[in-house]
mmCIF file of the N, C-alpha and C atoms, coordinates in Angstrom:
data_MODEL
# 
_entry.id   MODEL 
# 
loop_
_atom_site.group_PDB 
_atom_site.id 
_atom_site.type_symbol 
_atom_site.label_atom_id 
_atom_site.label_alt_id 
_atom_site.label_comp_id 
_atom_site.label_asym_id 
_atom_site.label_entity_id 
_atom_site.label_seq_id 
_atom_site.pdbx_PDB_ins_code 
_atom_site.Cartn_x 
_atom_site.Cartn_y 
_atom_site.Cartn_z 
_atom_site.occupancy 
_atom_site.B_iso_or_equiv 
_atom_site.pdbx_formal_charge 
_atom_site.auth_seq_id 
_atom_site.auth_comp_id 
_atom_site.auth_asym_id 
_atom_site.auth_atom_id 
_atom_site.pdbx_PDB_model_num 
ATOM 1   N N  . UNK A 1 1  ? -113.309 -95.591 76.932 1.00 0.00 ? 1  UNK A N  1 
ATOM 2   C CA . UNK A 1 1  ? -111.978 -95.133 76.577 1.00 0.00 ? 1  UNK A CA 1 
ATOM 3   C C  . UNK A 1 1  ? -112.052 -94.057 75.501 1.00 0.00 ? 1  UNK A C  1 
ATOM 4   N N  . UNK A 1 2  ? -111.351 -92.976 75.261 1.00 0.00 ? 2  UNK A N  1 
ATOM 5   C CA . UNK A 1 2  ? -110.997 -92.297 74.372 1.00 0.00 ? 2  UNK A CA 1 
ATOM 6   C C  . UNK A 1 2  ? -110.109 -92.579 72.983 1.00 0.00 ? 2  UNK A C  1 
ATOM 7   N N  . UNK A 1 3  ? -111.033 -92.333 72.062 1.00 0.00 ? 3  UNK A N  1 
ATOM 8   C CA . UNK A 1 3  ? -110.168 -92.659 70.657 1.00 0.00 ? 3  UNK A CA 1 
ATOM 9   C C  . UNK A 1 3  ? -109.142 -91.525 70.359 1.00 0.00 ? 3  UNK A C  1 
ATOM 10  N N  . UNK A 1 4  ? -108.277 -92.040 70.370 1.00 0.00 ? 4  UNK A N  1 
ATOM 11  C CA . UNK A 1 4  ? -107.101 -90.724 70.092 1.00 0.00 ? 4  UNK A CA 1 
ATOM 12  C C  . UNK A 1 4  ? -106.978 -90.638 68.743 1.00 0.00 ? 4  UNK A C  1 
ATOM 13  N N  . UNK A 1 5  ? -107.100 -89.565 68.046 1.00 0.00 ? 5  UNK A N  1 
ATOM 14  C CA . UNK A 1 5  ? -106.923 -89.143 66.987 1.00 0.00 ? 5  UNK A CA 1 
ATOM 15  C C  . UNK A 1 5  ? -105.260 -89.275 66.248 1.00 0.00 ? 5  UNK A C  1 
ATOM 16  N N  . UNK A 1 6  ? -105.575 -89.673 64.896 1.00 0.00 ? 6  UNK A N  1 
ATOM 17  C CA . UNK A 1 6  ? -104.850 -90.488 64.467 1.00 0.00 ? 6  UNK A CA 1 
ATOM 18  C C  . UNK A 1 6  ? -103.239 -89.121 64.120 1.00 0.00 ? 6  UNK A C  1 
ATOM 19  N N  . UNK A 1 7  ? -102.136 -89.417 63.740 1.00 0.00 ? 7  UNK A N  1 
ATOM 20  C CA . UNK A 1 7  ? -100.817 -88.550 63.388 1.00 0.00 ? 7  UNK A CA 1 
ATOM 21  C C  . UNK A 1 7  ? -101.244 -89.101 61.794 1.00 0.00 ? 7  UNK A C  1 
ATOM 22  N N  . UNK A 1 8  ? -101.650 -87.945 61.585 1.00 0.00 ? 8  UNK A N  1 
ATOM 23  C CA . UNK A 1 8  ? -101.262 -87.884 59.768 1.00 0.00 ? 8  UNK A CA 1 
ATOM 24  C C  . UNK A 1 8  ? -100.192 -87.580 59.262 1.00 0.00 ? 8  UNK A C  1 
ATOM 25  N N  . UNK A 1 9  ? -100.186 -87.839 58.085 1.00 0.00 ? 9  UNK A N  1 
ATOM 26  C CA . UNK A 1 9  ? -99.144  -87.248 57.601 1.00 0.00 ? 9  UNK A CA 1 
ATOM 27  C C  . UNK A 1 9  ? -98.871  -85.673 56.758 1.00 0.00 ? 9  UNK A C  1 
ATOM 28  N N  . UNK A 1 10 ? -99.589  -85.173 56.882 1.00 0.00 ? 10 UNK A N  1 
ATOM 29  C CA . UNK A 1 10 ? -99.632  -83.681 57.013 1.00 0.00 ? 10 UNK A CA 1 
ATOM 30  C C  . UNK A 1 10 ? -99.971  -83.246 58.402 1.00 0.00 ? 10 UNK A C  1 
ATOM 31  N N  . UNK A 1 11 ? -99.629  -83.940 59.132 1.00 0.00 ? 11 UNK A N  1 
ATOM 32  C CA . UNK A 1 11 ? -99.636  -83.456 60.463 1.00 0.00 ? 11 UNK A CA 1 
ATOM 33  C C  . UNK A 1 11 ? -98.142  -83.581 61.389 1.00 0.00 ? 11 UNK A C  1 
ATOM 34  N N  . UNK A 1 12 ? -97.258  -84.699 60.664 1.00 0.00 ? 12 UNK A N  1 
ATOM 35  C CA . UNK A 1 12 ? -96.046  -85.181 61.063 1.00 0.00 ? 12 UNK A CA 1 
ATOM 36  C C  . UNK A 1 12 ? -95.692  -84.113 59.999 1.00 0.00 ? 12 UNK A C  1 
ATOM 37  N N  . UNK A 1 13 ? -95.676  -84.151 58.922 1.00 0.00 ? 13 UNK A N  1 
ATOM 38  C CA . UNK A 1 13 ? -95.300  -82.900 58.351 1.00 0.00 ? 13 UNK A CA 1 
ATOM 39  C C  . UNK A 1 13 ? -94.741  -81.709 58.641 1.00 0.00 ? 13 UNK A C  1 
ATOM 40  N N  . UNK A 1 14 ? -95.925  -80.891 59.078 1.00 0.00 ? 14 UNK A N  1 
ATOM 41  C CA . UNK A 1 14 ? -96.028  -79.675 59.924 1.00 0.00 ? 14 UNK A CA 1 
ATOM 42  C C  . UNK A 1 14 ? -95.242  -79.496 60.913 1.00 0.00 ? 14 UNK A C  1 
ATOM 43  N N  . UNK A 1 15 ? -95.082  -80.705 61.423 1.00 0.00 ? 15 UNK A N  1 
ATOM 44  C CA . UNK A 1 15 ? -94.061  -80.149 62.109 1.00 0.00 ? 15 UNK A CA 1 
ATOM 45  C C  . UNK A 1 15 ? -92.446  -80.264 62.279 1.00 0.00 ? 15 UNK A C  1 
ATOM 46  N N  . UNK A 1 16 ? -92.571  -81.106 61.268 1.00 0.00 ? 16 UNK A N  1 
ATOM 47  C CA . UNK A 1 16 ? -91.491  -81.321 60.750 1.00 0.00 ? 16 UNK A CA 1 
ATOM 48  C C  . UNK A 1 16 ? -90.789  -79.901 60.177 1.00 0.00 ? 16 UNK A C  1 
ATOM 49  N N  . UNK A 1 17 ? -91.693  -79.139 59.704 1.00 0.00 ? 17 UNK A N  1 
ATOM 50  C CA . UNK A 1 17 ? -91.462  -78.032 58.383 1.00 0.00 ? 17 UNK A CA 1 
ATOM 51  C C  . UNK A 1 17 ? -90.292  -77.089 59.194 1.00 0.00 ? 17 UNK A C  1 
ATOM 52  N N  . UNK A 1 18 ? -89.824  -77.171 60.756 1.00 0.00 ? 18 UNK A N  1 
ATOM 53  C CA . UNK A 1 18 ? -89.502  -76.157 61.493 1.00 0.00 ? 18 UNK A CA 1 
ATOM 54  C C  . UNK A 1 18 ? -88.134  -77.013 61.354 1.00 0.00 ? 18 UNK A C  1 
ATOM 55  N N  . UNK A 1 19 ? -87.665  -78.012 61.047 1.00 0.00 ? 19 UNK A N  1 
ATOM 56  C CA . UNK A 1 19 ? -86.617  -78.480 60.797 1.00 0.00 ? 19 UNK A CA 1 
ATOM 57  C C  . UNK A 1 19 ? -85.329  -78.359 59.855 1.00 0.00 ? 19 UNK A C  1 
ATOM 58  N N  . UNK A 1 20 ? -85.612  -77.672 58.709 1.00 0.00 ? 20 UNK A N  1 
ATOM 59  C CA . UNK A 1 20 ? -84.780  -77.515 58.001 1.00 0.00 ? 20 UNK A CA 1 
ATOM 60  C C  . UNK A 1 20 ? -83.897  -76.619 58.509 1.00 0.00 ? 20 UNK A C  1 
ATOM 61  N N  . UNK A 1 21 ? -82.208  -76.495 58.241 1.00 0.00 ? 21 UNK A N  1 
ATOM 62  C CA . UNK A 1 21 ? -81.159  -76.079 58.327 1.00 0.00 ? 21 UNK A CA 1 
ATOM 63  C C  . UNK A 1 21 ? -81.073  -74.664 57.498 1.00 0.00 ? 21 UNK A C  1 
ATOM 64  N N  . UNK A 1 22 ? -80.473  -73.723 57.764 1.00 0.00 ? 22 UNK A N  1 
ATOM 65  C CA . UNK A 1 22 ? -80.334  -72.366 57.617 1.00 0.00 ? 22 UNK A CA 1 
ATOM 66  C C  . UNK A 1 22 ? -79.060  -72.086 56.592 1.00 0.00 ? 22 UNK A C  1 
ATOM 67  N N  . UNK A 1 23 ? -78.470  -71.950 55.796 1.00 0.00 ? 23 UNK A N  1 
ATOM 68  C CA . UNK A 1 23 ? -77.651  -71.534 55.005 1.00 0.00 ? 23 UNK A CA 1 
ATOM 69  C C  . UNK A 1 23 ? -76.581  -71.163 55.794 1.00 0.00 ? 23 UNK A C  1 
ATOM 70  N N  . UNK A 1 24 ? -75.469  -71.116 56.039 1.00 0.00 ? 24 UNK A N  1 
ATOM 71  C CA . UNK A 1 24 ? -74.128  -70.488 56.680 1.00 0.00 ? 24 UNK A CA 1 
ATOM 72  C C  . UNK A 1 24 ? -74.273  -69.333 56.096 1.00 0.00 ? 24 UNK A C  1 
ATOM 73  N N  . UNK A 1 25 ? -74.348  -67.957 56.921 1.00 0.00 ? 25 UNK A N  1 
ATOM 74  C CA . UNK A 1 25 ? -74.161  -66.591 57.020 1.00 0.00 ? 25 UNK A CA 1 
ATOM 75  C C  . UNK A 1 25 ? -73.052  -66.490 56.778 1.00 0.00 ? 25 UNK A C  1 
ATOM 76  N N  . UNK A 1 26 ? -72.111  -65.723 55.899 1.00 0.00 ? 26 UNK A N  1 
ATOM 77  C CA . UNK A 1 26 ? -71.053  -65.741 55.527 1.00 0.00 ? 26 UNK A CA 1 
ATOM 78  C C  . UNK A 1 26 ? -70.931  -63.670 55.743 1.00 0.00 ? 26 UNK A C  1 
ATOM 79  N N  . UNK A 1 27 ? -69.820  -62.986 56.791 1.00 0.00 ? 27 UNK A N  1 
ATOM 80  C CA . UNK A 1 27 ? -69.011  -61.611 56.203 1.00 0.00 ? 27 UNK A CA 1 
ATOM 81  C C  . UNK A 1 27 ? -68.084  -61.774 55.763 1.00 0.00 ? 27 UNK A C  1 
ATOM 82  N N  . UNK A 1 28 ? -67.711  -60.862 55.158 1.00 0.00 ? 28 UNK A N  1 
ATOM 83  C CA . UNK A 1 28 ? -66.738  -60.234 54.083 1.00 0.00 ? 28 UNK A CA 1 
ATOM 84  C C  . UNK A 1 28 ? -66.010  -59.515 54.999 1.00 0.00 ? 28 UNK A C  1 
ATOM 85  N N  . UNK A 1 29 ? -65.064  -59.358 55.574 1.00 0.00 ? 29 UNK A N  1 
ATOM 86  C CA . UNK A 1 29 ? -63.986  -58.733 56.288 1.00 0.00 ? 29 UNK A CA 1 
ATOM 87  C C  . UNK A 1 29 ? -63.480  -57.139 55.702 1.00 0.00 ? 29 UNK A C  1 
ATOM 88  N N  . UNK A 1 30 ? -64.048  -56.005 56.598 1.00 0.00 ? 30 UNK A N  1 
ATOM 89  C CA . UNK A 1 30 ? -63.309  -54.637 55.435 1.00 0.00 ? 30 UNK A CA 1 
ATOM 90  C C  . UNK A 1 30 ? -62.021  -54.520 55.343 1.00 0.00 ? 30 UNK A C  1 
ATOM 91  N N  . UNK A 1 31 ? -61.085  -55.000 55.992 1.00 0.00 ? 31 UNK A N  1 
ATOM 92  C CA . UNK A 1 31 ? -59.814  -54.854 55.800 1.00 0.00 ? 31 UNK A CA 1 
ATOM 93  C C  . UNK A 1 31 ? -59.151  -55.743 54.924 1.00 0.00 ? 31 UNK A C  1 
ATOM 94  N N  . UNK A 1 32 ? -59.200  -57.334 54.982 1.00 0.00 ? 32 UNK A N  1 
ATOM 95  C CA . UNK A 1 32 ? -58.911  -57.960 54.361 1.00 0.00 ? 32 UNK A CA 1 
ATOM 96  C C  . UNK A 1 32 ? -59.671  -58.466 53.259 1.00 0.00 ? 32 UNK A C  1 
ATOM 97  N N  . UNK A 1 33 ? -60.466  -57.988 53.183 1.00 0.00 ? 33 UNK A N  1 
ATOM 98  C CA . UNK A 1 33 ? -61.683  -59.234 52.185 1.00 0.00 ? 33 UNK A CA 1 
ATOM 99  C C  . UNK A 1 33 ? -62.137  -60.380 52.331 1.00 0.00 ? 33 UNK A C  1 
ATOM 100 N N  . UNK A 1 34 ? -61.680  -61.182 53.494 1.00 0.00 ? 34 UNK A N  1 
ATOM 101 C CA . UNK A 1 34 ? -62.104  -62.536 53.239 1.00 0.00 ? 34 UNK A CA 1 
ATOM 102 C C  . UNK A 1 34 ? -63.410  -62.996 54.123 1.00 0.00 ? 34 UNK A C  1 
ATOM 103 N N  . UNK A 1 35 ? -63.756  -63.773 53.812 1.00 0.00 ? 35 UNK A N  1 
ATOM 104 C CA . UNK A 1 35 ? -65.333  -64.355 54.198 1.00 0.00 ? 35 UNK A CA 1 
ATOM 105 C C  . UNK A 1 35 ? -64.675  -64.902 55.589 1.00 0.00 ? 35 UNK A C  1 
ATOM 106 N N  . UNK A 1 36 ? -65.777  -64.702 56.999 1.00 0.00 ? 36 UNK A N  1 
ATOM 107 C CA . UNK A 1 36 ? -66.016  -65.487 57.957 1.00 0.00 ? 36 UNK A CA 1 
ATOM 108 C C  . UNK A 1 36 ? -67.148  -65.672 58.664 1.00 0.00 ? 36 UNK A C  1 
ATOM 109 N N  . UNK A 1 37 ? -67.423  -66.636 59.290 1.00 0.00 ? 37 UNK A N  1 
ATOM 110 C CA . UNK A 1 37 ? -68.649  -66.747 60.350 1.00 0.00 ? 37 UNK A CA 1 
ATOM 111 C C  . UNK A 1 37 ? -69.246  -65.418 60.666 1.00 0.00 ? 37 UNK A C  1 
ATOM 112 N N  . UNK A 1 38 ? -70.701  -65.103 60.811 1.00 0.00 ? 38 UNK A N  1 
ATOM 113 C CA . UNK A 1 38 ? -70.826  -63.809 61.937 1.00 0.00 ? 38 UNK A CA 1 
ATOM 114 C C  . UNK A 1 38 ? -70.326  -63.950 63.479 1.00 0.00 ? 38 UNK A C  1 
ATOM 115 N N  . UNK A 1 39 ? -69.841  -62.856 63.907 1.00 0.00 ? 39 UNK A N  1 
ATOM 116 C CA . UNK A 1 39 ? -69.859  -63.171 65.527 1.00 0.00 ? 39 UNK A CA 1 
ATOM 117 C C  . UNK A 1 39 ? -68.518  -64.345 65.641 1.00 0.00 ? 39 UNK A C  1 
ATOM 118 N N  . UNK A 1 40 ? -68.011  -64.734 64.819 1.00 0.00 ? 40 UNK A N  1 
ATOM 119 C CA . UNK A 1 40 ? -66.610  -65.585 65.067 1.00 0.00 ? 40 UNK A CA 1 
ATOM 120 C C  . UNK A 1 40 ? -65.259  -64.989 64.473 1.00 0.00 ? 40 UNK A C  1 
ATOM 121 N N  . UNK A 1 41 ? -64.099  -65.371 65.285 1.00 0.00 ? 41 UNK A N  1 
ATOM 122 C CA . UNK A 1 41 ? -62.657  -64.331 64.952 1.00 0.00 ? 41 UNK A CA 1 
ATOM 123 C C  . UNK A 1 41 ? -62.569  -65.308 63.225 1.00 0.00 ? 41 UNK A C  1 
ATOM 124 N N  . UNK A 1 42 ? -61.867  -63.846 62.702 1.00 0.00 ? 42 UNK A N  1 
ATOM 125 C CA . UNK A 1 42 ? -61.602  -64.421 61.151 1.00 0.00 ? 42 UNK A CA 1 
ATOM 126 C C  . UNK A 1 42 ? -60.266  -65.463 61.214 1.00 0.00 ? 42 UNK A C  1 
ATOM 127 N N  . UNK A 1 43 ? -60.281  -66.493 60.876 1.00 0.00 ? 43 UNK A N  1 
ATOM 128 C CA . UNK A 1 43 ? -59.173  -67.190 61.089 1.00 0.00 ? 43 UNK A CA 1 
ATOM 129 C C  . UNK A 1 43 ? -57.830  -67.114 59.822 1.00 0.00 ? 43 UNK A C  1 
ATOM 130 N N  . UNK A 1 44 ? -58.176  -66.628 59.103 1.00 0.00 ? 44 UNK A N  1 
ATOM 131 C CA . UNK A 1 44 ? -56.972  -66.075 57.910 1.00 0.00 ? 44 UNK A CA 1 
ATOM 132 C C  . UNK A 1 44 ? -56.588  -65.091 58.774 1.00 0.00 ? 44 UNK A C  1 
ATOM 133 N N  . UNK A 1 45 ? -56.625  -63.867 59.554 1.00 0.00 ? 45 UNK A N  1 
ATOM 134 C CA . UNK A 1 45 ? -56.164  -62.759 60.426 1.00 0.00 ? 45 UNK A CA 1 
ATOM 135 C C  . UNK A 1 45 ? -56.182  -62.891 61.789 1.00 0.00 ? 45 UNK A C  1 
ATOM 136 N N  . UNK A 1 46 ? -57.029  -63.814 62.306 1.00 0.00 ? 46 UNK A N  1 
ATOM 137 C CA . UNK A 1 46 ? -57.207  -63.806 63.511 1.00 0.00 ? 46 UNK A CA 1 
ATOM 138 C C  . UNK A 1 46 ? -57.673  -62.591 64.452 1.00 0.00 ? 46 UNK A C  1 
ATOM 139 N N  . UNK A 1 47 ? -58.388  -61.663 63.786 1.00 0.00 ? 47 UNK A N  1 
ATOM 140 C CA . UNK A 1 47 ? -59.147  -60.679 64.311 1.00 0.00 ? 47 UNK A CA 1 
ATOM 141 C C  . UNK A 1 47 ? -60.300  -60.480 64.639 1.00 0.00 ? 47 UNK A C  1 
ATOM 142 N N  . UNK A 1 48 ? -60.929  -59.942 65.482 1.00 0.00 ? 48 UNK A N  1 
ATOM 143 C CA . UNK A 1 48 ? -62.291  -59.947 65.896 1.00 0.00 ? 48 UNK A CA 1 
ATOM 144 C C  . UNK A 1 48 ? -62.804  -58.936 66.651 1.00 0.00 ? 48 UNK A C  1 
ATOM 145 N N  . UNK A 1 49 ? -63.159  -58.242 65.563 1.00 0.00 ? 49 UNK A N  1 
ATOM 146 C CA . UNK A 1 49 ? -64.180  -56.597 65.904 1.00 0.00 ? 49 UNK A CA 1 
ATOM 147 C C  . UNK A 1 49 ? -63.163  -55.639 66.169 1.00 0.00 ? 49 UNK A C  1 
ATOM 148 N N  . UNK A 1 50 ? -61.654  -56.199 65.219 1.00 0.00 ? 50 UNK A N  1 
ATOM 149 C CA . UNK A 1 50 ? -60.904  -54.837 65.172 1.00 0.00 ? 50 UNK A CA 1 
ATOM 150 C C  . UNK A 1 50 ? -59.561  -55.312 66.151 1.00 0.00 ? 50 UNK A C  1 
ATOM 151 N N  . UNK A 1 51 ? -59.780  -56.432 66.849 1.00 0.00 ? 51 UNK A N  1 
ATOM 152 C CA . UNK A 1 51 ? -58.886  -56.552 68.190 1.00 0.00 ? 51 UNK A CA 1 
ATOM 153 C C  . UNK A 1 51 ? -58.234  -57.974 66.988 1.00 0.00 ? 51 UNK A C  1 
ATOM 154 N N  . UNK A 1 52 ? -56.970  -58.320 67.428 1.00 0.00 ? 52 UNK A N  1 
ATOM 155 C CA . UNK A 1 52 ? -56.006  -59.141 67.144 1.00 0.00 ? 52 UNK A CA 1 
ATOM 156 C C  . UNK A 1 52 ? -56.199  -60.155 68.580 1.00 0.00 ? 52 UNK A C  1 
ATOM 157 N N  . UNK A 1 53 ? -56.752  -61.594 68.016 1.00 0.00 ? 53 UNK A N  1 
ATOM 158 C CA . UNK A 1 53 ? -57.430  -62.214 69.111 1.00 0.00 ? 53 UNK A CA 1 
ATOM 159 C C  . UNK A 1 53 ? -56.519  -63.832 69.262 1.00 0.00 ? 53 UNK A C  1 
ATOM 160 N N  . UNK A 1 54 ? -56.392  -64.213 68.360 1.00 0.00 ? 54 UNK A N  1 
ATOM 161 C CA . UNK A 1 54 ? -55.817  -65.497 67.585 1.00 0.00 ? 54 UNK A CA 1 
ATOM 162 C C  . UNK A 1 54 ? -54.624  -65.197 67.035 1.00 0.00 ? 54 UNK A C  1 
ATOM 163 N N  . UNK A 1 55 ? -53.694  -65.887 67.517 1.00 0.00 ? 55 UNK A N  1 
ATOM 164 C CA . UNK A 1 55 ? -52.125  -65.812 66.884 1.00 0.00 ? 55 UNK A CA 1 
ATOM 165 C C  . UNK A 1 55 ? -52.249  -67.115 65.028 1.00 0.00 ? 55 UNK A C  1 
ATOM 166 N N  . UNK A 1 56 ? -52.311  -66.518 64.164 1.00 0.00 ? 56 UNK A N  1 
ATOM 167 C CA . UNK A 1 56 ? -52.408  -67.458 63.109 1.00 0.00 ? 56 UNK A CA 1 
ATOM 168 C C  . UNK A 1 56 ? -51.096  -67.893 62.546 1.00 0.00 ? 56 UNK A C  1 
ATOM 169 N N  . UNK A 1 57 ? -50.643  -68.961 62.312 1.00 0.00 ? 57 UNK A N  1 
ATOM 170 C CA . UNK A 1 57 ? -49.841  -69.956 61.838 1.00 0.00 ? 57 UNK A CA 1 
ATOM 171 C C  . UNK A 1 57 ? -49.906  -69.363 60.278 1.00 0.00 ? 57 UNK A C  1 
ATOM 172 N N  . UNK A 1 58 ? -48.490  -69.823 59.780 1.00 0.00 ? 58 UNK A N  1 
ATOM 173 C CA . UNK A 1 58 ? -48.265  -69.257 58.464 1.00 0.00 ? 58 UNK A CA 1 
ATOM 174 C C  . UNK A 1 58 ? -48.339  -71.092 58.318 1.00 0.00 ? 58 UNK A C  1 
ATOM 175 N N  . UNK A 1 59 ? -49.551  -71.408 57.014 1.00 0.00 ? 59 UNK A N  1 
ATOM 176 C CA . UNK A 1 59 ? -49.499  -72.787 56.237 1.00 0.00 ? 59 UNK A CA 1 
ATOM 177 C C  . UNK A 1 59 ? -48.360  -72.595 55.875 1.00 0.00 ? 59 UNK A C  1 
ATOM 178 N N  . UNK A 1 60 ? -47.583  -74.342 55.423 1.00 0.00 ? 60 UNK A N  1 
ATOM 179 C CA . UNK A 1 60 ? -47.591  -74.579 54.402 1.00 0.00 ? 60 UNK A CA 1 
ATOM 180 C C  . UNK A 1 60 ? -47.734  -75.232 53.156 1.00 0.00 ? 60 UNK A C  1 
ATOM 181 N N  . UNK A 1 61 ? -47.104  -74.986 52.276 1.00 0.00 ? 61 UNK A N  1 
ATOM 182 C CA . UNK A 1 61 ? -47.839  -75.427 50.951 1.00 0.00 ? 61 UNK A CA 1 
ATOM 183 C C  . UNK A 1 61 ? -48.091  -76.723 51.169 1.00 0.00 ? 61 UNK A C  1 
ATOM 184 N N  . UNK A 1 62 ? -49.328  -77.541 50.528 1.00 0.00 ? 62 UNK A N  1 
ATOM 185 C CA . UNK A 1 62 ? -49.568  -78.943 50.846 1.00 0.00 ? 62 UNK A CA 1 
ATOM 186 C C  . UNK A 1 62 ? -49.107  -80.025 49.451 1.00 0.00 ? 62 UNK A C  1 
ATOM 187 N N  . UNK A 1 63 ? -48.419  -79.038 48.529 1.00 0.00 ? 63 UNK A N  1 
ATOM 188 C CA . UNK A 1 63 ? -48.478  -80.263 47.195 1.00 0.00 ? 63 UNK A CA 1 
ATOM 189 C C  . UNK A 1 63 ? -46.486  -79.467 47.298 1.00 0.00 ? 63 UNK A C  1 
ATOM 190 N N  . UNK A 1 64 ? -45.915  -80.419 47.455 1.00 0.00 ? 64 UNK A N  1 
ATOM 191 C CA . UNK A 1 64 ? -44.581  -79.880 47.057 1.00 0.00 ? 64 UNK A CA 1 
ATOM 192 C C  . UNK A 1 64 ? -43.793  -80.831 45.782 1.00 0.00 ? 64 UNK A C  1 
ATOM 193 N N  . UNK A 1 65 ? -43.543  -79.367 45.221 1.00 0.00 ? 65 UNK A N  1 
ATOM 194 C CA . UNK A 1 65 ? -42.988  -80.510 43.664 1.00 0.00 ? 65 UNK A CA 1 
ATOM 195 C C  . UNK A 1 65 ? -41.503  -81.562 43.851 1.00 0.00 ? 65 UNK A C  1 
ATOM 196 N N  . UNK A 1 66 ? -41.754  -82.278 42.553 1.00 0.00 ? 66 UNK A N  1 
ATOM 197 C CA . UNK A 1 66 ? -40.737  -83.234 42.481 1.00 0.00 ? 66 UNK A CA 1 
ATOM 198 C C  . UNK A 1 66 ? -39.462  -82.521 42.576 1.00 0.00 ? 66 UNK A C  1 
ATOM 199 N N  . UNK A 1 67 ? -38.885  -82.867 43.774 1.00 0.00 ? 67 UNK A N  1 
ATOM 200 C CA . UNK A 1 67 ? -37.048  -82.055 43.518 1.00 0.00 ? 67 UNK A CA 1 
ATOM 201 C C  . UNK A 1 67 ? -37.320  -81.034 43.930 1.00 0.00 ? 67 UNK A C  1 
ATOM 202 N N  . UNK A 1 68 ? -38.451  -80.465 44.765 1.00 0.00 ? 68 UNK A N  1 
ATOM 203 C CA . UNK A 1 68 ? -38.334  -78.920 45.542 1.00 0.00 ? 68 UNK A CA 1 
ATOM 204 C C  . UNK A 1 68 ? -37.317  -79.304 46.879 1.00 0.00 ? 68 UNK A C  1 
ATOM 205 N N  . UNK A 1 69 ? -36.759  -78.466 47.380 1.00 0.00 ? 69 UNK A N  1 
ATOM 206 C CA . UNK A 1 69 ? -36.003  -78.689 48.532 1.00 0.00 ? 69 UNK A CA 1 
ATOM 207 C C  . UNK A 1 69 ? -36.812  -78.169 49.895 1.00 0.00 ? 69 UNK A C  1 
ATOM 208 N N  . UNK A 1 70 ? -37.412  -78.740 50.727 1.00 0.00 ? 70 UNK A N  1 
ATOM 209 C CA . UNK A 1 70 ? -38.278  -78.393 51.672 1.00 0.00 ? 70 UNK A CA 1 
ATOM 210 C C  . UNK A 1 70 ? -37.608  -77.596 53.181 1.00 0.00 ? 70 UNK A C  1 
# 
């Protein structure tokens, strides 16, 4: 029979090393300024590569004060 050579642990390692997660790529929008995905429509404008793609919803406010009239 063949002795199979043992999984070290610099060997489970190694290959492990190809696993770690990548930072979120973040643009800066030239018209508006705001940060989005690469390659995804900006969702504050709903634009993408200049074209109006996404109809965006106006929020609203999530803390409403005591005695505001809604």
């Amino acid at each position: 029979m063949v002795n199979r050579m043992r999984a070290t642990r610099a060997h489970r390692d190694n290959r492990r090393s190809h696993h770690a997660l990548d930072a979120i790529r973040l643009t800066t929008d030239t018209t508006t300024g705001s940060l989005h995905q690469r390659h995804r429509a900006d969702m504050a404008t709903g634009m993408y590569r200049g074209r109006k793609i996404v109809v965006v919803k106006e929020t609203r406010p999530t803390v409403v004060e005591k005695g505001a009239k809604v």
